[in-house]
C-alpha positions as CSV (number, residue, x, y, z in Angstrom):
1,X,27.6,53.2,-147.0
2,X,27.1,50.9,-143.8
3,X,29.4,48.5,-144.5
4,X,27.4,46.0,-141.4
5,X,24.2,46.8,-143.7
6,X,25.6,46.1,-146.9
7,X,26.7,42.6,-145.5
8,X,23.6,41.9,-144.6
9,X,21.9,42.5,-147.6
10,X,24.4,40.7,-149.2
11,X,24.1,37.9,-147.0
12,X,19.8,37.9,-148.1
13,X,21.2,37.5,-151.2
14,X,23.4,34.3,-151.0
15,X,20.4,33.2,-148.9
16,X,18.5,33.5,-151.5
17,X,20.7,32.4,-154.0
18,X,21.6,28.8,-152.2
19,X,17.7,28.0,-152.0
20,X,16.2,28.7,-154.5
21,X,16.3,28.6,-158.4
22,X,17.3,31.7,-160.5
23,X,14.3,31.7,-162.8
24,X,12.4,32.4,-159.0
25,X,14.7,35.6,-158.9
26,X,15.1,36.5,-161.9
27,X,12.8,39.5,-162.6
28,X,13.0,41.4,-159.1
29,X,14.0,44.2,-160.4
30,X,10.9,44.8,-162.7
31,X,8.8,43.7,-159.3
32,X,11.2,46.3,-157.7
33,X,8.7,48.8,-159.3
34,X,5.3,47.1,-159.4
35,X,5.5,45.9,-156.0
36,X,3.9,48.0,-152.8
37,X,5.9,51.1,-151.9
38,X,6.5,49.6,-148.2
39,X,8.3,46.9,-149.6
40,X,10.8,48.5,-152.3
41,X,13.5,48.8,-149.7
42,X,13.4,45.4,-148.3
43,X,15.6,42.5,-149.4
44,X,13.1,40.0,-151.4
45,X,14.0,37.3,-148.4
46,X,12.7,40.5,-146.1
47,X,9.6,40.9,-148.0
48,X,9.1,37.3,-148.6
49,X,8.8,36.9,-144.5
50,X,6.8,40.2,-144.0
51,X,4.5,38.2,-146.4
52,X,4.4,35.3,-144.6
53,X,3.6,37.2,-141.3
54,X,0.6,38.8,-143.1
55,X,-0.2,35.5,-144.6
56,X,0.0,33.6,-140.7
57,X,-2.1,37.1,-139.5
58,X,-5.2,36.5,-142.0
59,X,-5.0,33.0,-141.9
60,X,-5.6,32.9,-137.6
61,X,-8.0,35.7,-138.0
62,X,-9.6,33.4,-141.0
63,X,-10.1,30.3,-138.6
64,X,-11.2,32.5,-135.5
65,X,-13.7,33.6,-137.5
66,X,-15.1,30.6,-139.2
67,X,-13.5,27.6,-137.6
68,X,-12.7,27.6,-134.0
69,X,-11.5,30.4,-131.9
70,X,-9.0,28.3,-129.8
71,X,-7.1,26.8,-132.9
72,X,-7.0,29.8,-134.4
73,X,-3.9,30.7,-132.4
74,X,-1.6,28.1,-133.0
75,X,-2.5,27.7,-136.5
76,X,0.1,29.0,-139.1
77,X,-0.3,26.9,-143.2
78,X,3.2,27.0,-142.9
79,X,7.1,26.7,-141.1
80,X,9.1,29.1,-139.8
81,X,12.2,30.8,-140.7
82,X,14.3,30.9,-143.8
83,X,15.1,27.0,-144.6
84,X,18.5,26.4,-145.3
85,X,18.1,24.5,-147.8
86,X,15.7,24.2,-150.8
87,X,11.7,23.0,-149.7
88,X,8.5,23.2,-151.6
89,X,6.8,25.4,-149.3
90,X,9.1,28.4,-148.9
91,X,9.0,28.3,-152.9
92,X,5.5,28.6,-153.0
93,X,5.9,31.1,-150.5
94,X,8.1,33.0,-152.3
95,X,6.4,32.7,-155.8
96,X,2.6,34.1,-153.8
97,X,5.0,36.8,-152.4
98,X,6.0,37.7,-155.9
99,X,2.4,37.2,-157.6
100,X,1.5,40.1,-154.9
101,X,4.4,42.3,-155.6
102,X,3.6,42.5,-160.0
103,X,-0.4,43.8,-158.7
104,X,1.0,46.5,-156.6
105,X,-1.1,46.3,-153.6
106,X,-0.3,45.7,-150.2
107,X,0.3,42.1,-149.0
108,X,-2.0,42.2,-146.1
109,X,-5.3,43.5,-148.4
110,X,-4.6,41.0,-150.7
111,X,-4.4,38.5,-148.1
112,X,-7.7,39.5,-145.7
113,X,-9.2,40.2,-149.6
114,X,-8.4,36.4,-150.3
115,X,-9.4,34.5,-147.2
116,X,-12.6,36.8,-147.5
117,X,-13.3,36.0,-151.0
118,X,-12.8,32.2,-150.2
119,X,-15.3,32.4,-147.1
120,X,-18.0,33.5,-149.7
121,X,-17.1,30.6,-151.6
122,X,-17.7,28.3,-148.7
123,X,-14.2,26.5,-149.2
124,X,-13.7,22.8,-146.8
125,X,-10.3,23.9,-146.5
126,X,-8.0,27.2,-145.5
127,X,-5.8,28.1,-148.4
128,X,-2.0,27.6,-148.5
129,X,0.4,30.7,-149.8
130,X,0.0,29.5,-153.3
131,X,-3.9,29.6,-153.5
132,X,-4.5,33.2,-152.5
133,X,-5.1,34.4,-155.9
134,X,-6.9,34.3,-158.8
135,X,-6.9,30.9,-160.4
136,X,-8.6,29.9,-163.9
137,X,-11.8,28.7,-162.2
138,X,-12.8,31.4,-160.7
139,X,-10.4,34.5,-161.9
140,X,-13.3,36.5,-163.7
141,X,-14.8,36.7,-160.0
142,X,-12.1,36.6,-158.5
143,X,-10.6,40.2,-160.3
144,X,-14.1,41.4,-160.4
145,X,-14.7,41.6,-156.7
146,X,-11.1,42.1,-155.8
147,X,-10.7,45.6,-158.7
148,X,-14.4,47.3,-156.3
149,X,-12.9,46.0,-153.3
150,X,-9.3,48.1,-153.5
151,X,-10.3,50.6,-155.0
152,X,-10.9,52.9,-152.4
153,X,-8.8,51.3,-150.0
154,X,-5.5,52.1,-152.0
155,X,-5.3,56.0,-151.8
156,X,-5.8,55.7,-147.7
157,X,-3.3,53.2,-147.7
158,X,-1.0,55.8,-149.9
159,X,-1.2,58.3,-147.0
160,X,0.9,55.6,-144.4
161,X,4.1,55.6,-146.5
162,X,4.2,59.6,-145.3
163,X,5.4,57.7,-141.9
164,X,8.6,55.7,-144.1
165,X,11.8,58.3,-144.4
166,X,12.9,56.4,-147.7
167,X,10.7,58.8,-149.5
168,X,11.2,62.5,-148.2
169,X,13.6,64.9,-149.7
170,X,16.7,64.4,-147.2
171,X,17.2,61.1,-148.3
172,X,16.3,61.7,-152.2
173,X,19.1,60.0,-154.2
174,X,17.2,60.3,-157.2
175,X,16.4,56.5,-157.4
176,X,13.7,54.9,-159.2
177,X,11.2,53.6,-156.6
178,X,11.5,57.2,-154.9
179,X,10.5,58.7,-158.7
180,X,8.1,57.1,-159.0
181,X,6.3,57.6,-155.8
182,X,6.9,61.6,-156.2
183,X,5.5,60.7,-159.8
184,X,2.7,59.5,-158.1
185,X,1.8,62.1,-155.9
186,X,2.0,64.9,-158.5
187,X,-0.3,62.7,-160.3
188,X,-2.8,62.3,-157.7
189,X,-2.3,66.5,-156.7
190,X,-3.6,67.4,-160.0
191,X,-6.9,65.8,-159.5
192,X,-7.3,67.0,-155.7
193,X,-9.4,69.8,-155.4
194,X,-7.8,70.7,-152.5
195,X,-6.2,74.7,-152.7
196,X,-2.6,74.5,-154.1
197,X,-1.2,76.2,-151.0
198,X,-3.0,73.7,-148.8
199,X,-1.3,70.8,-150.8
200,X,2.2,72.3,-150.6
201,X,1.6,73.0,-146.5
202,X,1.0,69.0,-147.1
203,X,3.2,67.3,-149.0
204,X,6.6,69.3,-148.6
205,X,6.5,71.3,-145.4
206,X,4.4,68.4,-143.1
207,X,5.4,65.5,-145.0
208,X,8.4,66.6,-147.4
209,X,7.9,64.4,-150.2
210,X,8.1,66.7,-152.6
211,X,10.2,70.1,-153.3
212,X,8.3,73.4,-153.7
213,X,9.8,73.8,-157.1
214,X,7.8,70.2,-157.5
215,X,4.4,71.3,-156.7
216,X,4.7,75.3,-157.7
217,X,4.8,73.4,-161.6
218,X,1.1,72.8,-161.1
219,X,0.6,76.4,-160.5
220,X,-1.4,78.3,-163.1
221,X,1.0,80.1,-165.6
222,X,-0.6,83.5,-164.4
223,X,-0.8,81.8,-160.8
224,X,1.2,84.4,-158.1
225,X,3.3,82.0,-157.0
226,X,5.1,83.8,-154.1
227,X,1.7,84.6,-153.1
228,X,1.0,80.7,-152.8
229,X,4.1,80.0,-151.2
230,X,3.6,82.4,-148.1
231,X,0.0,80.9,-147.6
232,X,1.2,77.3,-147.5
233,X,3.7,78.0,-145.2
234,X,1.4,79.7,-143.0
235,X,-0.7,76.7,-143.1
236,X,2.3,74.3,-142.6
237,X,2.9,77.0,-139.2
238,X,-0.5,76.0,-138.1
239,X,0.0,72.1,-138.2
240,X,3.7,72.3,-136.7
241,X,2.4,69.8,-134.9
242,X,2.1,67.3,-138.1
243,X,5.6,67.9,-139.2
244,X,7.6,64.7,-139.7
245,X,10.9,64.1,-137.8
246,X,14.0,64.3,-139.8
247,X,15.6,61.0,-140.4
248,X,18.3,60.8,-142.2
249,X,19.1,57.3,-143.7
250,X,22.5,55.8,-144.4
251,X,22.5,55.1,-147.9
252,X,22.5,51.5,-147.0
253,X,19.0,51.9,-145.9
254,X,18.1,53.1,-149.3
255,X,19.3,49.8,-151.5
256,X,16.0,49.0,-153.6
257,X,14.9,45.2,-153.3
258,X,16.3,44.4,-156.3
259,X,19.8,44.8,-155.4
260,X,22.7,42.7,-156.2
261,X,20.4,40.1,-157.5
262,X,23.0,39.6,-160.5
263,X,20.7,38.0,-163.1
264,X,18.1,41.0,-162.7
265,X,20.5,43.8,-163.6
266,X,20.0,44.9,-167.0
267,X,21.7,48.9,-167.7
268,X,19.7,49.0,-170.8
269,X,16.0,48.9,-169.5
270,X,14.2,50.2,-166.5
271,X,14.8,50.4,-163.9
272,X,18.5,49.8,-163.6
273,X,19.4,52.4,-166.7
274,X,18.6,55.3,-164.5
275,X,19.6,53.9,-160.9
276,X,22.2,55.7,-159.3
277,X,23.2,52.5,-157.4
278,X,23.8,50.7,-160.4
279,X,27.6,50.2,-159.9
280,X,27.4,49.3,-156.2
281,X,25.0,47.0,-157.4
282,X,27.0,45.3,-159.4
283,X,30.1,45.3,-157.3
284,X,27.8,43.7,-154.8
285,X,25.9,41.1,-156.9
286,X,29.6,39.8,-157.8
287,X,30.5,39.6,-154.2
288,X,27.3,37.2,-153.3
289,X,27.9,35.2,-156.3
290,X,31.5,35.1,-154.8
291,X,30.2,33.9,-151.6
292,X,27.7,31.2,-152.8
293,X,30.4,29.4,-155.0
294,X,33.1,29.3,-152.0
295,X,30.2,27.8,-149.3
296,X,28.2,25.8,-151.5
297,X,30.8,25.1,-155.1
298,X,28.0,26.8,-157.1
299,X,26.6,29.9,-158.1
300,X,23.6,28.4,-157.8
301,X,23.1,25.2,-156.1
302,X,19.7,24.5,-156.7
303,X,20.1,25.4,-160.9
304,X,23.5,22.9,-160.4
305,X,21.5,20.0,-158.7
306,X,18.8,20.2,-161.5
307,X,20.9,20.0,-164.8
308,X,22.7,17.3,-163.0
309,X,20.0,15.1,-162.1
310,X,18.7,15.9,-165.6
311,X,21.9,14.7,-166.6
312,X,21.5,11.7,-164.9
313,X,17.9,11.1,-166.1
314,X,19.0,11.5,-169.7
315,X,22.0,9.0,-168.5
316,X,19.7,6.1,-167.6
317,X,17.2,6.4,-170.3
318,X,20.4,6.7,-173.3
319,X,21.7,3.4,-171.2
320,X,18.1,1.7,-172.0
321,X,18.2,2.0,-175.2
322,X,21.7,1.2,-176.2
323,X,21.7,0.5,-179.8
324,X,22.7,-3.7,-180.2
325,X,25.8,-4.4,-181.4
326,X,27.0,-5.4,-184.9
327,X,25.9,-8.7,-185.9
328,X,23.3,-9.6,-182.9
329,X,20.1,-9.1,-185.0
330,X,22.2,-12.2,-187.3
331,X,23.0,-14.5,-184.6
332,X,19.6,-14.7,-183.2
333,X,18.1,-15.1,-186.8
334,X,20.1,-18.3,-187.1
């Protein structure tokens, strides 16, 4: 493994650790599997920031739309960069980013899908990270419009992750994320009308998602299968063309988002019971705890600073009510 990578994604995760509060990261690794296939390879500070470019992206194309055309390109809802420290916006940030990742849709057609919906709605106001979904008031609508509008949207948008190497066979490590996109696929192949030997040409000769053992299982039982081999890779001849480079990844570039987020590793559910990077995750994790106690004295700062301002709080309201002592109630009497 890249040792320079694995720093760096280490690194995310003290980043992540010294701003913001566990209970903020503490289910990534079931988001690991709900969220968008693009973004199961990223650190969650990575995604978080890809989320806030798509968020900056629909919000300028929002005001040049409806607002002013001129403002629209300096206009961005929020900062920059990863704060070093913790701030309301980047948590907001961060919780719309993870809202998005448990619907399993891509950020940017949630976004356009939200400033869209709101500009039906004739809103005074653009909307902040944290107001781009559904909210009590209007959620009924909100789902209604948003289930027609994806809908069709989703399978085209299933047909760009054939350009991310993280999911062909050369880099298969048997990991969940790259499963359950196979699982996907043979899903989507059995309801395809397509010929069998035109979807094998497709999806493991062009593209090589799949093995032909894979996609040969959705043969007929008295199917000839040598007979549909031959064809589809006389059809993968003809679109030599469409073949996909080979890119082999260092295994470094295959660490799910999830990883070495301690709190989110559990070996007796899913996803982490059958993840073959389940040690290194955990060798990892330990090393960015590691690294957050010796630069900031806690594991978590943020988590620290709240019990002891609770502390604190329950301090000066004990120091209120201080029982009075023995006698007093006697004195004042006389």
């Amino acid at each position: 493994m890249d040792q320079a990578k694995l720093a760096e994604r280490i690194e995310d995760v003290v980043r992540m650790r010294t701003i913001l509060h566990p209970k903020d990261w503490q289910d990534e690794s079931q988001l690991m599997m709900t969220r968008w296939f693009d973004y199961r390879f990223m650190s969650p500070i990575e995604a978080t920031m890809a989320f806030a470019r798509y968020y900056i992206a629909g919000l300028r194309g929002y005001v040049r739309r409806h607002v002013d055309r001129e403002l629209s390109e300096t206009v961005s809802g929020i900062r920059s960069g990863v704060p070093t420290a913790r701030v309301a916006w980047f948590t907001a940030l961060w919780r719309a980013r993870a809202r998005t990742d448990a619907i399993f849709v891509p950020y940017d057609l949630l976004i356009d899908f939200s400033f869209d919906f709101s500009s039906r709605r004739k809103r005074y106001w653009t909307m902040l990270p944290h107001q781009l979904h559904a909210s009590p008031k209007n959620g009924e609508a909100w789902w209604a419009v948003f289930d027609d509008a994806v809908e069709d949207l989703l399978p085209r948008r299933m047909r760009t992750v054939a350009d991310m190497p993280h999911y062909r066979i050369e880099n298969d490590l048997g990991l969940p994320a790259q499963r359950h996109f196979r699982d996907l696929i043979l899903s989507e192949m059995r309801h395809q009308y397509r010929m069998l030997n035109e979807q094998i040409a497709d999806w493991v000769f062009v593209k090589r998602h799949l093995t032909l053992e894979q996609v040969l299982s959705l043969a007929p039982v008295d199917a000839d299968r040598s007979e549909i081999e031959r064809r589809a890779r006389a059809e993968a001849e003809d679109r030599a063309w469409e073949v996909r480079p080979v890119t082999k990844l260092d295994k470094a570039d295959l660490l799910p988002s999830c990883f070495a987020v301690a709190e989110t590793i559990n070996e007796t559910r899913a996803p982490c019971d059958t993840c073959a990077l389940v040690d290194h995750c955990k060798t990892a994790a330990a090393e960015a705890i590691e690294i957050t106690i010796r630069t900031t004295g806690s594991g978590s700062p943020v988590l620290s600073a709240d019990r002891a301002r609770k502390r604190l709080n329950t301090q000066k309201c004990r120091s209120k009510t201080k029982p009075l002592p023995a006698g007093s109630s006697d004195s004042e009497s006389d």
